[in-house]
C-alpha positions as CSV (number, residue, x, y, z in Angstrom):
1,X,-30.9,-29.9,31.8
2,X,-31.6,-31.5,35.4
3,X,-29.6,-29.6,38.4
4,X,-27.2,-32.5,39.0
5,X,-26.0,-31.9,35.6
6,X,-25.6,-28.4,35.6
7,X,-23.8,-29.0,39.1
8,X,-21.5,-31.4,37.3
9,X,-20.8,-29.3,34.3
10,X,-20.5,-26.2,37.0
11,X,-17.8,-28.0,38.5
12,X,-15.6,-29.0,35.0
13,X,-15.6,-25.6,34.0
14,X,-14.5,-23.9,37.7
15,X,-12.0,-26.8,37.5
16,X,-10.7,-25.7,33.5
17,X,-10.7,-22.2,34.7
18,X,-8.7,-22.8,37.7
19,X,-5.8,-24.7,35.6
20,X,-5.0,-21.3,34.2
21,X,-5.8,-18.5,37.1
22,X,-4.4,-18.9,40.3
23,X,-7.5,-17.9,42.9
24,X,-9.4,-19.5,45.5
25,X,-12.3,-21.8,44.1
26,X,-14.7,-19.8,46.1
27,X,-13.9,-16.6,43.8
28,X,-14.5,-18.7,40.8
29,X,-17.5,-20.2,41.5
30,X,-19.1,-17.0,43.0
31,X,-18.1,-15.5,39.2
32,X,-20.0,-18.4,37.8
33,X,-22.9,-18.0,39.9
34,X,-23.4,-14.6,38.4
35,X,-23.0,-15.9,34.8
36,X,-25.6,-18.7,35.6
37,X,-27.8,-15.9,37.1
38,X,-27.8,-14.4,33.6
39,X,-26.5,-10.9,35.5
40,X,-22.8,-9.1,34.8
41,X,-19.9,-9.5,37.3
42,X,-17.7,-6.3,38.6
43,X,-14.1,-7.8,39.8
44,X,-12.0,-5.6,42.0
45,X,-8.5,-5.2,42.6
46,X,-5.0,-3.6,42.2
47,X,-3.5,-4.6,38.8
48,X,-1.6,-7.8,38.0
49,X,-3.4,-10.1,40.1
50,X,-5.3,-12.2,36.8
51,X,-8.7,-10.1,36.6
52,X,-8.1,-10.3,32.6
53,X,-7.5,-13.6,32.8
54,X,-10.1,-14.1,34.3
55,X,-12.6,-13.0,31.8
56,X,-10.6,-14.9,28.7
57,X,-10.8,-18.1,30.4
58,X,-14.4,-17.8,31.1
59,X,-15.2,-17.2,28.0
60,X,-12.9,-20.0,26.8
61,X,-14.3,-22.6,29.1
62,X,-17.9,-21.5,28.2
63,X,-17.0,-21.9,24.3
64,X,-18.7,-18.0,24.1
65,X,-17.3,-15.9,21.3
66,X,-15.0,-12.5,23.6
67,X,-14.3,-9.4,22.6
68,X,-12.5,-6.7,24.9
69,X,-12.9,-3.1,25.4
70,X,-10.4,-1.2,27.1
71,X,-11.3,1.7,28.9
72,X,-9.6,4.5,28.8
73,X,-10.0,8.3,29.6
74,X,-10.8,9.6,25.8
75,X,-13.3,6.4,24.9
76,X,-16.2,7.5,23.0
77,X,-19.7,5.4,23.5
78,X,-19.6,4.7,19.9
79,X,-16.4,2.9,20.3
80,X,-18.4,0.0,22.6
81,X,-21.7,0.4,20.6
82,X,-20.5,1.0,16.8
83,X,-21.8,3.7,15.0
84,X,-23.0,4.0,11.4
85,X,-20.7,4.5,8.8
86,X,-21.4,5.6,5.2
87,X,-20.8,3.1,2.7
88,X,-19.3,4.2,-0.8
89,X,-20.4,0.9,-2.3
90,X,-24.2,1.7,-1.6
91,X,-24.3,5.3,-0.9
92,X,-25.7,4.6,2.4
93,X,-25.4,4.3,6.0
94,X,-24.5,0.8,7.4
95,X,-24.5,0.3,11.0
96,X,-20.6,-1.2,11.9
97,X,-20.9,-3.0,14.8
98,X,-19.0,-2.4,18.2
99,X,-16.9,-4.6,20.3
100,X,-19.8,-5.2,22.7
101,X,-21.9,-7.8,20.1
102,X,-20.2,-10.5,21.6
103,X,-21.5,-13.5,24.2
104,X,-18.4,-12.3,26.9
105,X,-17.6,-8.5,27.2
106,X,-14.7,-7.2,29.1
107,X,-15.1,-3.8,29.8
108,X,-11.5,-4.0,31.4
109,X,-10.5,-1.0,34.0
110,X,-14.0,0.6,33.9
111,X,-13.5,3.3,35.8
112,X,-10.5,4.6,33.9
113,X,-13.3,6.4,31.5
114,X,-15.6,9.2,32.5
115,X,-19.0,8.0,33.2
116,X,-20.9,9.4,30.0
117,X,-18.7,6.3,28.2
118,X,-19.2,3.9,31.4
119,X,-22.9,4.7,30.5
120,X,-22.9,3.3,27.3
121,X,-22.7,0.0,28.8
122,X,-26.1,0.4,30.5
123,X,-28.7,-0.3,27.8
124,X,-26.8,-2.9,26.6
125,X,-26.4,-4.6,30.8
126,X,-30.0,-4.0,31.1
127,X,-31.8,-4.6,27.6
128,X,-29.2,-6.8,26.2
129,X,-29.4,-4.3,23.3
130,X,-28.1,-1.1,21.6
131,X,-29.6,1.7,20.0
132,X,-27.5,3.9,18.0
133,X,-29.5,6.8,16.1
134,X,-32.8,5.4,17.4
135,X,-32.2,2.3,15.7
136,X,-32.1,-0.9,18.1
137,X,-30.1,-3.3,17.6
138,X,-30.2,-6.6,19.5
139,X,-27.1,-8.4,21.4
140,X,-26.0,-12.2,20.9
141,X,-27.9,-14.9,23.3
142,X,-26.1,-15.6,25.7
143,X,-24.8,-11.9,26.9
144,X,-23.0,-11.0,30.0
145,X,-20.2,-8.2,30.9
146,X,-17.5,-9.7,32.6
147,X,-16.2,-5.9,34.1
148,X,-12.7,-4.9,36.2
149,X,-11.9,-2.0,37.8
150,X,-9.0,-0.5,40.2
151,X,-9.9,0.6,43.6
152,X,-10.8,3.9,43.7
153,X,-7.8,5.0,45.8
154,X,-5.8,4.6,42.8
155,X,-4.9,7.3,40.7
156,X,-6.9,8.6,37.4
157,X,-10.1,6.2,38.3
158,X,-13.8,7.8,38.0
159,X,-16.2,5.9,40.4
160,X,-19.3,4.0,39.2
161,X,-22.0,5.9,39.0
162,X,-24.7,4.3,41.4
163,X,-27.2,3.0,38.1
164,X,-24.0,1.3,36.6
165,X,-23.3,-0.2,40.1
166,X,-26.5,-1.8,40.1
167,X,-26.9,-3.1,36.9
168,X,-24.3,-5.4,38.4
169,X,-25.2,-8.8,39.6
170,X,-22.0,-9.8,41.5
171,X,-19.0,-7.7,42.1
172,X,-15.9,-9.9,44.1
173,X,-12.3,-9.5,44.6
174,X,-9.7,-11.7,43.3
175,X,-7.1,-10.9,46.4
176,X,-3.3,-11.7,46.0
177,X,-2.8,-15.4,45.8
178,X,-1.0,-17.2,48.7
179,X,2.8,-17.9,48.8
180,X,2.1,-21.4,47.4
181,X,-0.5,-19.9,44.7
182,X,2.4,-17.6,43.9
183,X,5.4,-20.4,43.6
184,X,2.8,-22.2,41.4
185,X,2.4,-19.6,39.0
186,X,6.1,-19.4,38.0
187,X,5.9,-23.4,38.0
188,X,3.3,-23.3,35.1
189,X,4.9,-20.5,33.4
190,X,8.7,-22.3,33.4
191,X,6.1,-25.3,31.8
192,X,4.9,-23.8,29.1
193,X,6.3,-22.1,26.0
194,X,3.4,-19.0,25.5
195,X,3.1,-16.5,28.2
196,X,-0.6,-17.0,28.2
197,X,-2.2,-20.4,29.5
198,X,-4.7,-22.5,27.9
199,X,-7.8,-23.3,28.8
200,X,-10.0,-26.2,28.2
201,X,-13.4,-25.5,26.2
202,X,-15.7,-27.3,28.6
203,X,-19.2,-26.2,26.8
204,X,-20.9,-24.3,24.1
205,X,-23.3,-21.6,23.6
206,X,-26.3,-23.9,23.7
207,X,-25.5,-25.6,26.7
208,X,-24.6,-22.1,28.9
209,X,-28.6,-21.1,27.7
210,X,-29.5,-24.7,28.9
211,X,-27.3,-23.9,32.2
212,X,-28.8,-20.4,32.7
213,X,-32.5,-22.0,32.2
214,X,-31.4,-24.6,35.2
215,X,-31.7,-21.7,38.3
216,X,-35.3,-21.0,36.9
217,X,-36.2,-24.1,38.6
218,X,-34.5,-24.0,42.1
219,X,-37.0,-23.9,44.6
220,X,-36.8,-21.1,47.4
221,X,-38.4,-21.7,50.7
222,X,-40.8,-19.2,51.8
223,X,-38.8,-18.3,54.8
224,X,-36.0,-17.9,52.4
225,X,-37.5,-15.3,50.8
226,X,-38.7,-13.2,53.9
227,X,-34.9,-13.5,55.2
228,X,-33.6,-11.8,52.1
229,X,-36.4,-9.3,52.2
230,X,-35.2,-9.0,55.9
231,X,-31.4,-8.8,55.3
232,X,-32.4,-5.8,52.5
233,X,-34.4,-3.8,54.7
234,X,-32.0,-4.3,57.3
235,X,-29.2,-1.7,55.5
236,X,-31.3,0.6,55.0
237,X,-32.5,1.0,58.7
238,X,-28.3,0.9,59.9
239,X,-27.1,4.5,61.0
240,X,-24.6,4.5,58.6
241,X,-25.9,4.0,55.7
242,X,-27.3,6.8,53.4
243,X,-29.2,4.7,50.8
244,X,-29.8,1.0,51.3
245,X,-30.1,-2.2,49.3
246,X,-33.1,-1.5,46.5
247,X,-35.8,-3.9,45.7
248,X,-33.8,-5.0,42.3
249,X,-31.5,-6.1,44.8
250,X,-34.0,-8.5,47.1
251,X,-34.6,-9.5,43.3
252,X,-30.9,-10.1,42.3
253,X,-29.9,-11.6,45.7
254,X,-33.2,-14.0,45.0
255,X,-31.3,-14.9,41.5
256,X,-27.9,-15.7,42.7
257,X,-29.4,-17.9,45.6
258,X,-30.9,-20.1,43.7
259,X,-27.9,-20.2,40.8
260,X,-25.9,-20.6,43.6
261,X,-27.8,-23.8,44.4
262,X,-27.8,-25.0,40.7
263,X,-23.9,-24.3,40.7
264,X,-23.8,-26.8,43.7
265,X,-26.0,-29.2,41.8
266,X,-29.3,-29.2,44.1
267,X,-33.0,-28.1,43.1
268,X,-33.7,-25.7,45.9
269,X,-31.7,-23.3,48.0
270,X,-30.6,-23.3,51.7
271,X,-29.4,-20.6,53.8
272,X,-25.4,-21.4,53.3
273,X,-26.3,-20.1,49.6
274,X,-27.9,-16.9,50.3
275,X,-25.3,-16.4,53.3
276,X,-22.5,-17.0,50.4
277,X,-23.9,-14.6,48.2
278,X,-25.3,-11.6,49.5
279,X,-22.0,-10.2,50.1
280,X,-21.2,-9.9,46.6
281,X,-24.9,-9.0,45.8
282,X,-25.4,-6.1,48.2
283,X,-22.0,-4.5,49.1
284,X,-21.5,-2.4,45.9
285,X,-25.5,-1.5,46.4
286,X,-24.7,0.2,49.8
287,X,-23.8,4.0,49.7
288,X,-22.4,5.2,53.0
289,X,-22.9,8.1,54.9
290,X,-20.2,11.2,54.9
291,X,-19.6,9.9,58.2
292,X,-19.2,6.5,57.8
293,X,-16.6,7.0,55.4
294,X,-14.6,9.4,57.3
295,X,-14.6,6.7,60.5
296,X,-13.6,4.3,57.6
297,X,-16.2,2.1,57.9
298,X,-16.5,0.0,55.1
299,X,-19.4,-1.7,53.2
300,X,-18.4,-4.8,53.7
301,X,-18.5,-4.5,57.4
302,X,-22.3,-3.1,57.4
303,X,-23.3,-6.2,55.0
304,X,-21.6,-8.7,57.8
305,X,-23.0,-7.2,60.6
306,X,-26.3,-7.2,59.2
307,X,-26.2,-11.1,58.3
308,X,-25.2,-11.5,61.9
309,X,-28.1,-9.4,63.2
310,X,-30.7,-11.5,61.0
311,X,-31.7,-14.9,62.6
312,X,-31.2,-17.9,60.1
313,X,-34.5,-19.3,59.0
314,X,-33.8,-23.5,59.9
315,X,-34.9,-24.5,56.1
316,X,-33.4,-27.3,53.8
317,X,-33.2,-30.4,56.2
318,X,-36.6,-31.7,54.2
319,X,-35.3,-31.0,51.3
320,X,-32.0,-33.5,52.4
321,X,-34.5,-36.2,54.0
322,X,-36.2,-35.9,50.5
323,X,-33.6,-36.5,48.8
324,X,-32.1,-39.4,51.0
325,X,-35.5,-41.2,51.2
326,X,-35.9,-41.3,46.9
C-alpha cells in the first residue's frame, strides 16, 4: 500500500469513528497513529466522556474482531490470559483461551486492579503472546490494547506501574466535548432507536497489516532523528525530573513520527509530526521529582517546555519541492 492510500483510508476511518464519538479529530487521529505504529494506546479521563466507545468503534471501523476486559479490584491474571482447564472428554488439560486473543483489547479502567493483574497485560503488550504454565501461546495478527483509566485522584485507582507505562505507545485524553459537541450528542441519540451508535466498517484485518507495513517506509531526516534524540535527553537533564524519557522512547517517539506522516498521507516526516506527537509519547514516560509534584508541576508542562527549549531542525521543504516538481 502506497502512503497516499493509507492517508486516504486514515482519513475514512477517523471520519466513521467520529460519526459515533463526539471528540476533536486531533484525539482521534493521534489514537490512530498509535494503532498504525503497531504500539497500545492509554486514554485518560473522568468517566462518561466515550473512552469505551472509543475502543468499540475502532475496532468496528478497522473490521478487527474486540473483546473487553473489565478491570476490577479481585481480577485474576488468568481471567485476561485463560488458564488450562481439565477436560472430562479427554482426560486432559486444554488450554481455554482468555479475553485477550483478540485483534482489539480493552483493558477498560486499568488501574481499578492491583498491579500483579495490570501485569498480566505485559507479555502479551510486549511479545504479542501469552505463556500460561510455560506453555506460549501466540496472539492474533494484528494485536493492540486499546487501554482506559481514571485519573489517579479518583478514588479506589492503583497507578501504573512504570514498565506498564512504557509498554504504552500513546496515552491522550479525550477532554469534555464543547457545548455544541454536547447539544450534538443528544441530537444523534433523539435520531436513533439503540442507545449505542453504529459505526461504519471501513477496512479489514489484511488491509490494517497492509496499513501498519506503510510507516515502515516513511523517511526520517537525519536532523529529525538528532532532534528527538535531543528532545529525550532534554527531560532527563530538567531539575524536576527524577527519571527521564528512555531510549525505547527516542525509539517509540521515532515510530509514531513517521505513522504520524503515513496517517497524513506523505512518505517522510516533518517537524509538525514529531511536535504533534511527542506529547503523547513522552508525558506518561516522565516520573517527577517529590518536589515537583508537591509545587504541582505537571508532566505535561516539562514535555512543553522542553519542545520550546529545543530549536526546530528546518527539514521537509525538499521533500514538498519534490513533490511539486514530479
Amino acid at each position: 500500500m502506497d502512503h497516499e492510500t493509507a492517508g486516504e483510508l486514515s482519513g475514512r476511518i477517523v471520519d466513521a469513528i467520529g460519526e459515533a464519538v463526539i471528540a476533536n479529530r486531533q484525539f482521534l487521529e493521534t489514537t490512530l497513529t498509535g494503532i498504525l505504529g503497531r504500539g497500545h494506546v492509554l486514554l485518560e479521563d473522568v468517566p462518561g466522556t466515550g473512552k469505551t466507545l472509543t475502543a468499540r468503534s475502532f475496532a468496528r471501523a478497522l473490521g478487527l474482531s474486540f473483546q473487553r476486559i473489565q478491570f476490577t479490584p479481585d481480577l485474576l491474571p488468568a481471567d485476561i490470559t485463560g488458564s488450562n482447564v481439565y477436560s472430562e472428554k479427554t482426560g486432559e488439560f486444554e488450554f481455554s483461551r482468555g479475553p485477550v486473543f483478540a485483534n482489539v483489547v480493552l483493558a477498560d479502567e486499568i488501574n481499578r486492579s492491583p498491579p500483579k493483574t495490570q501485569a498480566a497485560l505485559l507479555e502479551a503488550m510486549g511479545e504479542k503472546q501469552v505463556t500460561v504454565d510455560g506453555e506460549t501461546h501466540d496472539l492474533p495478527e494484528p494485536f493492540f490494547v486499546i487501554a482506559t483509566q481514571n485519573p489517579v485522584e479518583q478514588e479506589g485507582t492503583f497507578g501504573l506501574p512504570e514498565a506498564q507505562r512504557d509498554r504504552f505507545m500513546i496515552k491522550t485524553t479525550m477532554g469534555y466535548p464543547s457545548a455544541d459537541g454536547e447539544r450534538l450528542l443528544l441530537d444523534r441519540r433523539a435520531n436513533r432507536t439503540a442507545q449505542t451508535p453504529t459505526v461504519e466498517q471501513v477496512v479489514d484485518a489484511d488491509q490494517v497489516r497492509a496499513l501498519q507495513q506503510v510507516p515502515e517506509g516513511v523517511d526520517v531526516d537525519p536532523r529529525l532523528r538528532d532532534y528527538m534524540v535531543t528532545l529525550a535527553r532534554r527531560t532527563r537533564r530538567d531539575d524536576r525530573v527524577h527519571v527521564g524519557v528512555s531510549p525505547r522512547g527516542i525509539q517509540k517517539l521515532f515510530e509514531a513520527s513517521r505513522a504520524a506522516a503515513a496517517v497524513d498521507g506523505r512518505s517522510y516526516v516533518v517537524p509538525d509530526d514529531v511536535k504533534r506527537v511527542v506529547g503523547p509519547v513522552f508525558t506518561h514516560r516522565i516520573v517527577l521529582t517529590a518536589d515537583a509534584s508537591v509545587r504541582g508541576v505537571g508532566r505535561y508542562d516539562v514535555v512543553h517546555d522542553v519542545v520550546e527549549s529545543v530549536e526546530v531542525p528546518a527539514v521537509g521543504q525538499q521533500h514538498e519541492a519534490a513533490s511539486g516538481s514530479s
